[in-house]
C-alpha positions in Angstrom: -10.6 27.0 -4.3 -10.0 25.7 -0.8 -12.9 25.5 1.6 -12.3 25.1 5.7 -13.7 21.3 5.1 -10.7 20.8 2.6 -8.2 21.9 5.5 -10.0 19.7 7.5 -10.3 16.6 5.3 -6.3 16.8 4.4 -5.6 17.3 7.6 -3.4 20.8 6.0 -2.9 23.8 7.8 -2.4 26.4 5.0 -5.0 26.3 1.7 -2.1 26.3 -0.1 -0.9 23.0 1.4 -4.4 21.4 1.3 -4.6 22.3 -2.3 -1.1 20.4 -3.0 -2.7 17.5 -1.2 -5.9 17.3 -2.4 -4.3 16.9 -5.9 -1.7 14.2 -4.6 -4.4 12.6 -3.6 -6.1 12.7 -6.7 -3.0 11.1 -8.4 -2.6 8.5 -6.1 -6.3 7.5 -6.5 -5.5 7.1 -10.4 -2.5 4.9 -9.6 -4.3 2.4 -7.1 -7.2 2.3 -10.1 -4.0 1.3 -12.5 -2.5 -0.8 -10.0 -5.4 -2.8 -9.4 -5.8 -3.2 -12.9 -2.6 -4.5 -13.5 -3.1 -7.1 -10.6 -6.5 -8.6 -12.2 -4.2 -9.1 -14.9 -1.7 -10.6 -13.5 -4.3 -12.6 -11.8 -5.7 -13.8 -15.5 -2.3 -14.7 -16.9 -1.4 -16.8 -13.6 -4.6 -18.6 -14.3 -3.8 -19.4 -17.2 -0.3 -20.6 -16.5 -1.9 -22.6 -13.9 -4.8 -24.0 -16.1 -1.5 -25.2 -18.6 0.2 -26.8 -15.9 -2.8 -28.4 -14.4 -3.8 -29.7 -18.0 -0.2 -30.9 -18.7 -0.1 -33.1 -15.6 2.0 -30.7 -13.3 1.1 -28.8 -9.8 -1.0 -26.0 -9.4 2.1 -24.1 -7.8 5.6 -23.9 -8.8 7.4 -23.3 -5.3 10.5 -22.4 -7.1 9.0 -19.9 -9.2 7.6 -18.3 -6.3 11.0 -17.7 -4.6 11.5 -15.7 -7.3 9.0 -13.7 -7.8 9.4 -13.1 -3.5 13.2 -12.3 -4.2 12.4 -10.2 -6.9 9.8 -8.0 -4.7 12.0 -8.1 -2.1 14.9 -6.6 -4.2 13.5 -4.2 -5.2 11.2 -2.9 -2.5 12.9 -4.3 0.6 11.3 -6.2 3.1 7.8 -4.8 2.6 8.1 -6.6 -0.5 8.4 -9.4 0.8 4.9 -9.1 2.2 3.3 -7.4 -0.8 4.5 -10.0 -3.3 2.9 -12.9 -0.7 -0.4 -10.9 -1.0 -0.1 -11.2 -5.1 0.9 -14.5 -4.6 -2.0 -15.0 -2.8 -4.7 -13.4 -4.8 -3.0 -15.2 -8.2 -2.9 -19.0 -6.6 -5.1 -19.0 -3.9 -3.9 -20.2 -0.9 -1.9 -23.3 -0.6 
């Protein structure tokens, strides 16, 4: 049940719409937890990738394979994507 601090917290109106958010909210919560998981991932592989590379002789950063992985972000999301994939980048190289 709905208490006046839910309407407050969600910002609703009704009960019935702070209800709808409160569990949106919940969901979303669960995806950034699944998100971020994916991203320390992806943060493990690309240090091992890196750690091959390094080994092998070759750069710690493969500018072409970054274009793609920026085109492919942007295709799909737009130009946010753009930005987001720069963050993941970021947070998987280090900065260069």
């Amino acid at each position: 049940m709905t208490t006046p601090t839910d309407l407050d917290v969600t910002g609703a109106r009704t009960a019935d719409a702070a209800d709808v958010i409160t569990g949106a909210r919940e969901r979303i919560d669960a995806l950034d937890d699944r998100i971020i998981g994916l991203i320390q991932e992806r943060m493990a592989v690309s240090a091992v990738i890196q750690d091959a590379r390094i080994s092998s002789g070759g750069r710690r950063v493969n500018l072409s394979r970054e274009m793609e992985v920026l085109a492919h972000y942007r295709e799909a999301l737009g130009r946010p994507g753009t930005a987001l994939a720069m963050t993941l980048l970021e947070l998987c190289r280090g900065r260069i």
